[in-house]
Each structure stands twice: as structure tokens, then as C-alpha cells.
C-alpha positions as CSV (number, residue, x, y, z in Angstrom):
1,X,68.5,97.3,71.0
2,X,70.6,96.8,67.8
3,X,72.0,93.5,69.4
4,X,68.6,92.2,69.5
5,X,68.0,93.3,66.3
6,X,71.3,92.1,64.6
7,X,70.5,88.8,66.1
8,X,66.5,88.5,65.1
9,X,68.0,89.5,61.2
10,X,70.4,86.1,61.6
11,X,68.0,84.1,63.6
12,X,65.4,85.1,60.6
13,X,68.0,84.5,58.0
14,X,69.2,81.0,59.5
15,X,65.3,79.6,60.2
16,X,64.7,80.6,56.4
17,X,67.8,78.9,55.2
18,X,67.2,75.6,57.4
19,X,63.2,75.7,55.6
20,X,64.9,76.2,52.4
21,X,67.1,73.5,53.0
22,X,64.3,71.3,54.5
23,X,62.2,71.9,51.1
24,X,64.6,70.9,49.1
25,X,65.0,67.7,50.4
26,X,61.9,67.0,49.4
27,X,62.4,67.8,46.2
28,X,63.9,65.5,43.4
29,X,66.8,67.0,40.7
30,X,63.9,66.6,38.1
31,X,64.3,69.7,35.9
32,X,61.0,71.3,36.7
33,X,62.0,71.2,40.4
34,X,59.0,69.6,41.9
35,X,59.3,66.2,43.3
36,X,58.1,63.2,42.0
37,X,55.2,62.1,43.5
38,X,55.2,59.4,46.6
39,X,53.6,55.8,46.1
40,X,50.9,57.7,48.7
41,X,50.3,61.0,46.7
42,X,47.5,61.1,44.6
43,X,46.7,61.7,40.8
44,X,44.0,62.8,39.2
45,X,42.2,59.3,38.7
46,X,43.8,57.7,42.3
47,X,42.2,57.5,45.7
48,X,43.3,60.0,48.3
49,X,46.4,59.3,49.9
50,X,44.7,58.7,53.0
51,X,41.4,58.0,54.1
52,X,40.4,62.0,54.6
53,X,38.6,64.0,52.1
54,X,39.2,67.7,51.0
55,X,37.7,70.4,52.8
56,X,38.8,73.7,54.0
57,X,40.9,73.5,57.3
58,X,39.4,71.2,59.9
59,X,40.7,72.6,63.6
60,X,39.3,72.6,67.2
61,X,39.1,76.1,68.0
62,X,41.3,79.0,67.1
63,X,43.2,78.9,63.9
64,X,44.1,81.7,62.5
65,X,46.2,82.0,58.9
66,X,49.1,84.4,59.9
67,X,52.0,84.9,57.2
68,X,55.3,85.8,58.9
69,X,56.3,89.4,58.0
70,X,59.4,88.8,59.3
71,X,60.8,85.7,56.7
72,X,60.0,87.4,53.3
73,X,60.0,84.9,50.2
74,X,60.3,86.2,46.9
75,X,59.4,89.6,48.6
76,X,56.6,88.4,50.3
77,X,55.8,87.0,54.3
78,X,56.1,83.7,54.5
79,X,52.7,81.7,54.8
80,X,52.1,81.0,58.5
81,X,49.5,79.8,61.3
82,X,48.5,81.0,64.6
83,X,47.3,78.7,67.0
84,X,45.7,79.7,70.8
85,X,46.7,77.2,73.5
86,X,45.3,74.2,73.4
87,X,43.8,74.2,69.7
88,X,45.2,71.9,67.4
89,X,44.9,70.6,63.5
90,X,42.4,67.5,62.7
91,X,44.4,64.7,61.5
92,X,44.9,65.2,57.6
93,X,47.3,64.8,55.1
94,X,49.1,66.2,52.1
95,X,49.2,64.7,48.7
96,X,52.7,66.6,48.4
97,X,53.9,67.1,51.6
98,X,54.2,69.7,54.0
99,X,57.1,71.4,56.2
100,X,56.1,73.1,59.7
101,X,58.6,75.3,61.4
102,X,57.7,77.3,65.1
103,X,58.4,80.9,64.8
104,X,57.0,81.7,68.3
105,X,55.8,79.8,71.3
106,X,55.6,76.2,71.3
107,X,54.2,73.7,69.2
108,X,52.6,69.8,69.5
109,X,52.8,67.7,66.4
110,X,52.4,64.0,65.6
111,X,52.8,61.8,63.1
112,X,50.2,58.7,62.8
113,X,51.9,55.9,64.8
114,X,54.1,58.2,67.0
115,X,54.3,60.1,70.0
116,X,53.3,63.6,70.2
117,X,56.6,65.9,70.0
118,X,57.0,69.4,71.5
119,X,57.9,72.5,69.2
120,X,60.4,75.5,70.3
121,X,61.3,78.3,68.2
122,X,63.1,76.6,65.1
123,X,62.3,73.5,65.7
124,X,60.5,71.8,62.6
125,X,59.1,68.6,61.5
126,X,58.6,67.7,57.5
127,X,55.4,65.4,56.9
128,X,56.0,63.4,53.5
129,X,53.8,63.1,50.9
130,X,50.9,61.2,51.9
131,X,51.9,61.1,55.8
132,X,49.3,61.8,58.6
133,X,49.3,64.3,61.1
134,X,48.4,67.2,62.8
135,X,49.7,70.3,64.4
136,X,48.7,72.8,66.8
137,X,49.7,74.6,70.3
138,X,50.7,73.6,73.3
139,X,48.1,73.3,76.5
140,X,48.9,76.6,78.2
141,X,51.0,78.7,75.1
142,X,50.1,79.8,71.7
143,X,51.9,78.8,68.7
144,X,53.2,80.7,65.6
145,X,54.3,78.3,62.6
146,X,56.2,79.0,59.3
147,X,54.5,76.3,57.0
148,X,54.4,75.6,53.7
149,X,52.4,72.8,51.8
150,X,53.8,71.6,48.4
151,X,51.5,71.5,45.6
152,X,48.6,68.6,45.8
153,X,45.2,68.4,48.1
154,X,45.1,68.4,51.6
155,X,42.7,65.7,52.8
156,X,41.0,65.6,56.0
157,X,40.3,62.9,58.6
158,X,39.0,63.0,62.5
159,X,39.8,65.6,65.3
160,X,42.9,65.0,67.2
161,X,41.8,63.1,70.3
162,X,42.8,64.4,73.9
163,X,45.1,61.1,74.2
164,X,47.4,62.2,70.8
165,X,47.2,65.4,72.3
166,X,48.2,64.8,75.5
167,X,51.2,61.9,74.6
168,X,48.7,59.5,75.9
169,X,48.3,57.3,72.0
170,X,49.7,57.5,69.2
171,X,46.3,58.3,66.7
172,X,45.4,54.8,66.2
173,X,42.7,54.5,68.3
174,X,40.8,57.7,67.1
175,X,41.8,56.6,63.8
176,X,39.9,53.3,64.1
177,X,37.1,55.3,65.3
178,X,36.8,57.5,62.9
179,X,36.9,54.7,59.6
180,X,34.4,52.0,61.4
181,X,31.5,55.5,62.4
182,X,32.7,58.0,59.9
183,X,33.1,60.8,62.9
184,X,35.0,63.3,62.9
185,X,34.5,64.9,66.1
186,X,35.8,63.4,69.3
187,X,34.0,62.9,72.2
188,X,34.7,65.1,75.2
């Protein structure tokens, strides 16, 4: 029993360092320690950095906003999300960026103009400033993700078709869809 425990105490202490390290590469050596912002973050008087709106969290099915007891920052759990199988993020971005890291089970995520990519336990993926995607669980497991979003609005665009889901497009189709109708919801 201590083995395991030894080991989940590393395993904890190497994910948070790899997340550290993740965030701050996206930050800049400015001497506030935020990053400038990307040619698709917004300001103030700007249009979104993409062609979502902000709202609270768009998902198909069950999300639920879990903060990891086990990776404590600054004393307290880490912000985290629970996803059942099969339920994933609508398409959105972040004006500042966002970094995703599975703490349990296995993940889906996609970038807009990519293939879906699967999720183990430490794997993570860092959406820039500005970048669209989504994120959710796989088909048959649940997911458990460390996250983080960096300061700025999240906007929100149209649900994560079964063909992104399922490796089948790459979220331009849906995409298309979604600015000629204004739809959110996909067909099913």
C-alpha cells in the first residue's frame, strides 16, 4: 500500500510540475507574468477571437466541475472537469488560452482543422489564445481533466458533431454549418 501511495505523491507531483511547466510557456517574461495577448485574443473594444459568443459552459450531456483534491495549488485542488462517456465540450475558445491535462480515464480533444486525439492519464494538450476546440470523454470511459483557462472570455460556438467526435472530420464541416444557420445543435 505505501508503494502505491509513494508513487501516486510523485506521479501527483510530476503531472503538477509538467502543468506548471506547460503554463509557463505560455506566458511571456513581462514583469506582471501574464502573457501578452495573441493577434486572436480579444480586448475590450475587439471582436471575439472567434466566431462564438460568451455563455456559461455549452456541453452535450454530463459535465460536471470537479477540482482535483489530489494536485493542490496555492493550498487549494486544482480546477478540474468530469466528463461521463461519450459527452464532450461544444466547440469554443479562449481569449487567453487554456491547458487540459487527464487525471483519470481517457480523454478526446481536437483542435479546429485536426484530427481528434486520444487522452491517457498525463497526457495534455495546451489550446493557444484564440484556438478552437473542444474536449470531452471517450465513447465507452469517463474522463477526469486538470484544466486551467488563463484570464480572458471563453466564447462559444456549435456542438461537437459525431464526425469530430468520432475521427471522422476535422470540425470544418460543422463549423460551416453552424456560421451560414447560426445552429448550435447538431443533428442526430
Amino acid at each position: 500500500m505505501s508503494f502505491v501511495v509513494k508513487n501516486r505523491w510523485k506521479t501527483t507531483y510530476l503531472l503538477s510540475l509538467a502543468a506548471l511547466f506547460g503554463l509557463s510557456l505560455l506566458l511571456t517574461s513581462r514583469s506582471d507574468g501574464f502573457a501578452e495577448p495573441a493577434a486572436a485574443a480579444t480586448l475590450p473594444d475587439q471582436e471575439p477571437a472567434c466566431p462564438g459568443e460568451p455563455m456559461g459552459v455549452q456541453a452535450t450531456g454530463e459535465y460536471v466541475n470537479e477540482p482535483v483534491p489530489e494536485v493542490p495549488i496555492n493550498g487549494e485542488p486544482w480546477g478540474g472537469a468530469h466528463w461521463a462517456p461519450g459527452h464532450r465540450s461544444y466547440w469554443h475558445c479562449h481569449s487567453g488560452g487554456q491547458i487540459l491535462m487527464v487525471w483519470e480515464g481517457v480523454g478526446r480533444v481536437q483542435r479546429r482543422g485536426e484530427r481528434v486525439q486520444t487522452l491517457t492519464r498525463g497526457s495534455s494538450m495546451i489550446a493557444e489564445s484564440g484556438e478552437e476546440h473542444w474536449h470531452g470523454a471517450a465513447p465507452n470511459t469517463d474522463a477526469q481533466y486538470l484544466q486551467v483557462s488563463l484570464p480572458g472570455t471563453t466564447y462559444w460556438m456549435e456542438e461537437a458533431a459525431d464526425p469530430d467526435y468520432l475521427g471522422n472530420d476535422i470540425g470544418i464541416n460543422s463549423r460551416n454549418e453552424f456560421l451560414r444557420t447560426g445552429v448550435r445543435e447538431q443533428s442526430r
